[in-house]
C-alpha positions in Angstrom: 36.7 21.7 -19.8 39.6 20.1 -18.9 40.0 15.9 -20.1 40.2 14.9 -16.5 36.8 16.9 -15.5 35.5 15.8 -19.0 35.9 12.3 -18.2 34.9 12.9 -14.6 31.3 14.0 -15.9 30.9 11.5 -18.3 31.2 9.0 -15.3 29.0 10.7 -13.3 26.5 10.9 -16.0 26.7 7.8 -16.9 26.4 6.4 -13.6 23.4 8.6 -13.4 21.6 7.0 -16.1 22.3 3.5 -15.0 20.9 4.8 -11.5 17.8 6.2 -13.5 17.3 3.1 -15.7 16.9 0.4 -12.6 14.5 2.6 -10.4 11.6 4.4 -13.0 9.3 6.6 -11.4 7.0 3.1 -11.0 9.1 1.4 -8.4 9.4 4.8 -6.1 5.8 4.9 -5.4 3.2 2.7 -7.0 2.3 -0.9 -6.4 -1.0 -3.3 -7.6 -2.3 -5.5 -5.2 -2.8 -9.0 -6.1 -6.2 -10.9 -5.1 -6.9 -14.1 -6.0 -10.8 -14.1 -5.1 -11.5 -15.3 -8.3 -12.7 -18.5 -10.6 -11.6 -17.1 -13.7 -8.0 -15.5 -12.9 -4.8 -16.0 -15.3 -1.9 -18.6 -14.0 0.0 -16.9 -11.8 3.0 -17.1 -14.8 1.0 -14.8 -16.6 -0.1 -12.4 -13.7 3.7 -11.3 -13.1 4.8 -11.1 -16.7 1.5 -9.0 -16.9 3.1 -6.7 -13.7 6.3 -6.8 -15.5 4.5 -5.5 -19.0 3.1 -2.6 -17.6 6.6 -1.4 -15.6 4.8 -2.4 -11.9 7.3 -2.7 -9.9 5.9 -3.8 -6.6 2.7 -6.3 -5.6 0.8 -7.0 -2.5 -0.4 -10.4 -2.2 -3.1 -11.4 0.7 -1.5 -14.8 2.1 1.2 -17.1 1.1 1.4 -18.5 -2.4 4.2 -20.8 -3.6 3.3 -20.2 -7.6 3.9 -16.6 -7.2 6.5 -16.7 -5.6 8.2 -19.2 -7.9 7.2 -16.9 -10.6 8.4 -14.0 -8.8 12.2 -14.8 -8.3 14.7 -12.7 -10.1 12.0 -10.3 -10.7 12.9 -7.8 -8.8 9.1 -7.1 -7.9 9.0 -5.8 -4.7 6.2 -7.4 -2.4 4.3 -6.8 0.7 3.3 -10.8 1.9 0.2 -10.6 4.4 0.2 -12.6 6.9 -3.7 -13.8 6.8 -6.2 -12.8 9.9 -6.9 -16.2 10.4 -3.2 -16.8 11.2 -2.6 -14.7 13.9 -3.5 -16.3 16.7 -1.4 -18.9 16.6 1.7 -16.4 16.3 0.6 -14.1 18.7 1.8 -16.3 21.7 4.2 -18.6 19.8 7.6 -17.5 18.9 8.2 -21.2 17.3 5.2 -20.9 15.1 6.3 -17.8 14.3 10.1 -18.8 13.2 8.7 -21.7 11.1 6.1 -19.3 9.2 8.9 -16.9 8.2 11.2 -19.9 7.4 8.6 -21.8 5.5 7.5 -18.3 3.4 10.0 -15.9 3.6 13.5 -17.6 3.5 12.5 -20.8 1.5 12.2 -18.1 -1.5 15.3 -16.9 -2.6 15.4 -14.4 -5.3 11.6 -13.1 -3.7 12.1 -9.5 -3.1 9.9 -9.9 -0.2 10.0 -5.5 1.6 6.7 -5.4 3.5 5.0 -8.4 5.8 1.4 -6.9 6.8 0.4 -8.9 9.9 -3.2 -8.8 10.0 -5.2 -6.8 7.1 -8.1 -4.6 8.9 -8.6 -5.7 12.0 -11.1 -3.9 14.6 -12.0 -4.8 18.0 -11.5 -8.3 19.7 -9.8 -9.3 16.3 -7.1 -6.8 16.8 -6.0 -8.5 20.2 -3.8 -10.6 18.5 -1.9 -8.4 16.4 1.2 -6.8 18.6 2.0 -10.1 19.9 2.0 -11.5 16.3 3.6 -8.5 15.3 6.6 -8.7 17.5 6.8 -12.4 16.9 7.3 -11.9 13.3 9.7 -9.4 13.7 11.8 -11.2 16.1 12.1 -14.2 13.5 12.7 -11.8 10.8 15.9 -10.4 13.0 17.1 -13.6 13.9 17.4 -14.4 10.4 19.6 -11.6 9.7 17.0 -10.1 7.6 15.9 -7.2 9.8 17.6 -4.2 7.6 16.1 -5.5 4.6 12.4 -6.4 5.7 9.9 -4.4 7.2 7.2 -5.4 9.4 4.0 -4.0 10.1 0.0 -4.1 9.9 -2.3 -3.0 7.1 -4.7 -0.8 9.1 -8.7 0.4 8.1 -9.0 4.6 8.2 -11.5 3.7 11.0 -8.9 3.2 13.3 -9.2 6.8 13.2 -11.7 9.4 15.2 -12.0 13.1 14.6 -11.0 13.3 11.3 -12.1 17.0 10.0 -10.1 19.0 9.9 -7.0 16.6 9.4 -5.3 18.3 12.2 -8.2 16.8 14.9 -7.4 13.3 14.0 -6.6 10.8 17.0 -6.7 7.1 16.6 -10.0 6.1 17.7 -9.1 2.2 18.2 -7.4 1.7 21.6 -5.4 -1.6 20.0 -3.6 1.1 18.1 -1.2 3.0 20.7 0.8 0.3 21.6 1.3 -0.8 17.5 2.3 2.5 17.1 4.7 2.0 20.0 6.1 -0.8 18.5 6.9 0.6 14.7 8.2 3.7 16.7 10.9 1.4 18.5 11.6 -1.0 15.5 11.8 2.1 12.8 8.7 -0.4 10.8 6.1 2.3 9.2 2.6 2.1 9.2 0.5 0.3 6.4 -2.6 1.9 5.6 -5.9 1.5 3.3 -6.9 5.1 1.8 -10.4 4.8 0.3 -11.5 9.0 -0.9 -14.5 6.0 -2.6 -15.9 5.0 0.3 -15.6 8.5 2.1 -17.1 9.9 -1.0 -19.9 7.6 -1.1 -21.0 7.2 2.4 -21.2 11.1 2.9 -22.0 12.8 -0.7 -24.2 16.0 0.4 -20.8 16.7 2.6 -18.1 15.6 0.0 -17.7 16.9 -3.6 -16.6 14.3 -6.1 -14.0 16.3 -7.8 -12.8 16.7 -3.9 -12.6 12.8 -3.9 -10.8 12.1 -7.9 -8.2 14.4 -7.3 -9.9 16.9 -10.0 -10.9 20.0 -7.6 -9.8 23.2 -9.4 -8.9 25.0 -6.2 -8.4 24.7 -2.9 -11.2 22.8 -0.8 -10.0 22.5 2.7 -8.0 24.9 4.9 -6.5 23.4 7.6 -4.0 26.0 9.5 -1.4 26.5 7.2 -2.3 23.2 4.6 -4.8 23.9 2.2 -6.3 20.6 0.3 -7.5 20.0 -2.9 -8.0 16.7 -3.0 -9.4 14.4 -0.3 -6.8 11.7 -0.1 -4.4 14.1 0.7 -6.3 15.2 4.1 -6.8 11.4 4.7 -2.9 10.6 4.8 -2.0 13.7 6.5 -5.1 12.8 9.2 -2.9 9.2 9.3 0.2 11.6 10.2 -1.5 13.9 12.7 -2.7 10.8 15.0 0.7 8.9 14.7 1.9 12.3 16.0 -0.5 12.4 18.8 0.5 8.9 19.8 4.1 9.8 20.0 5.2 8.1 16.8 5.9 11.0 14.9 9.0 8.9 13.4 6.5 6.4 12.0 6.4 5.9 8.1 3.3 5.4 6.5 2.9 3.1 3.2 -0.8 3.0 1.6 -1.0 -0.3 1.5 -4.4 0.1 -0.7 -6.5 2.7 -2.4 -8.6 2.8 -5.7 -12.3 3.6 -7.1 -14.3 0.9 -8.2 -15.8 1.0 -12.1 -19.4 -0.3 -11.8 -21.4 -1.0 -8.7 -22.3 1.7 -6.4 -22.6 5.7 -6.5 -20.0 7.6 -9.1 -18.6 4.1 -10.5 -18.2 4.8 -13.6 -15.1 3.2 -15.8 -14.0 7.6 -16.5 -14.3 8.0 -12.8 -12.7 5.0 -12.3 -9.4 5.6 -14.7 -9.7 9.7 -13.4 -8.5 8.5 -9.9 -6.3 5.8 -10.0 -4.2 7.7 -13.0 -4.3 11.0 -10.7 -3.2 8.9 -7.7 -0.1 7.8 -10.0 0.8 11.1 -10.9 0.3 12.3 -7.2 1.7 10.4 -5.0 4.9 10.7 -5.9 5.1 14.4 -4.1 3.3 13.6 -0.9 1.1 15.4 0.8 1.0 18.8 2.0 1.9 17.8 5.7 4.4 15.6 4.5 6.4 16.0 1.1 8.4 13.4 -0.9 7.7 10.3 -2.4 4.1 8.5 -0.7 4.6 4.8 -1.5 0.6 3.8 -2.5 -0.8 0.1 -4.1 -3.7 0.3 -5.6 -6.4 -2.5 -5.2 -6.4 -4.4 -7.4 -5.1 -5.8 -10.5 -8.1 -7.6 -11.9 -11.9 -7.8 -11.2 -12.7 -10.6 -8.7 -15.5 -12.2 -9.1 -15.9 -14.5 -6.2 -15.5 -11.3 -3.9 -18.0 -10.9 -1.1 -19.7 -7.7 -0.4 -21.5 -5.0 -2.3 -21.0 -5.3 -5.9 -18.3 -2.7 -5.9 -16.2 -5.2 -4.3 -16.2 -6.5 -7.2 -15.2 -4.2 -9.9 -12.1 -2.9 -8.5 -9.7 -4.2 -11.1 -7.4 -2.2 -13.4 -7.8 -5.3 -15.5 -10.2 -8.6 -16.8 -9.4 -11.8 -15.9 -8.6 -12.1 -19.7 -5.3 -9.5 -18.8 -7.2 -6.7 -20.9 -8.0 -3.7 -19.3 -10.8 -2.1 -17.8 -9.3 1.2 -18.7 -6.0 3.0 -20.1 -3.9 3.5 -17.5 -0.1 5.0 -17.5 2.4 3.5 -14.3 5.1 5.4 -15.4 
């Protein structure tokens, strides 16, 4: 090898490494959502340096909080801010309010690595009405403030939105609020932001769904669907996701699972092995995709700690990866 091609590979290599040391396998697809529906939470100090700890590189966080954010800066931590429900009305027909809520929690934060603004978390029926409009608003304010290549917007959507789900291939979006949000990703190149819950499909149908279908542990293949076969249930959920944004013409559209875990006490199959089985198999899987659409499936699960002021069935409150006392519920491996 000749000095000059010598030295020309040790520079590649070595830019290689420094490429491989700032993005581990953690910050190309998983993220833990933050929730603060709790008395007994740590400082929101301590949350972060917990993230940082455990190599997660990206958080979702439910509404505006000055103390993360503070805490946040210089990170790197990627985030996804949610606009709340409870906000959207007053965006939806405002392009003022709009501009002051981005300028008041998105550009006062410097050193936030702010990638993701859900607009609206879940929202069905006469509650969806106000999500394009805020939408678009959002987005507009984002562009005027130069900030357009760099931040995504979008809406964190329920799987209900979704109708004819088996085989994946059937799937059309069920939720007539949802063809003209799909319009509007398509046209602003924004993805989709959806909650994955193989749980809650699992528990709601278990003389139709096998549990090792639903924690990623199925030996062989379980569903055929044309030339995809599926051996795990989240898989058919996303690519169900894809088929229907096809259908609705937004075949360009992304899709970011904005949430997905298994609860560890609670309800049906919550056990804290069941619990670690899924969330440590949806690590290791995501990263490939799914068998409609391969590469790297960006995922958060929900959530970093149990919650206790959650409302809901008791599973709602046993979703955590970790105590309010920052140990955890279960071994678990981001990288």
């Amino acid at each position: 090898m000749s000095m000059a091609r010598e030295n020309a590979f040790s520079f590649v290599a070595l830019a290689l490494c420094i490429l491989l040391a700032a993005n581990p396998t953690s910050v190309e697809s998983i993220g833990v959502c933050y929730g603060m529906l709790g008395n007994d939470l740590p400082s929101r100090s301590d949350v972060v340096k917990l993230y940082q700890s455990k190599g997660i590189r990206a958080m979702r966080l439910y509404a505006p909080d000055r103390d993360t954010f503070n805490a946040l800066k210089g990170t790197g931590i990627e985030l996804i801010l949610d606009v709340p429900n409870d906000v959207l009305p007053s965006l939806a027909n405002d392009a003022s309010a709009a501009t002051n809520w981005v300028r008041n929690n998105i550009l006062a934060y410097d050193g936030v690595s702010f990638k993701y603004i859900a607009v609206g978390n879940e929202l069905m029926g006469n509650d969806a009405n106000n999500i394009l409009g805020a939408m678009s608003k959002i987005w507009d304010a984002i562009c005027s403030a130069g900030r357009c290549g760099q931040i995504k917007v979008s809406t964190a959507v329920r799987f209900d939105v979704l109708a004819n789900t088996y085989p994946p291939s059937n799937t059309v979006f069920g939720a007539s609020h949802m063809g003209p949000i799909v319009n509007f990703l398509k046209n602003t190149g924004n993805p989709l932001l959806v909650n994955v819950y193989p749980y809650f499909s699992y528990a709601g149908n278990q003389g139709q769904i096998r549990l090792d279908y639903a924690l990623f542990t199925a030996s062989g293949t379980v569903v055929t669907d044309g030339q995809y076969q599926y051996n795990n249930l989240f898989d058919a959920m996303v690519d169900s996701v894809y088929y229907a944004l096809e259908k609705a013409g937004g075949s360009s559209v992304g899709v970011v699972v904005s949430e997905s875990g298994w609860p560890s006490a609670g309800g049906a199959a919550t056990t804290v092995d069941n619990a670690r089985t899924y969330n440590q198999n949806l690590i290791n899987h995501v990263r490939n995709g799914t068998p409609k659409r391969r590469g790297n499936l960006e995922t958060y699960i929900f959530a970093m700690f149990n919650e206790n002021q959650k409302t809901g069935d008791e599973t709602e409150r046993h979703f955590g990866l970790f105590y309010p006392n920052q140990s955890p519920v279960y071994s678990i491996n981001f990288n």
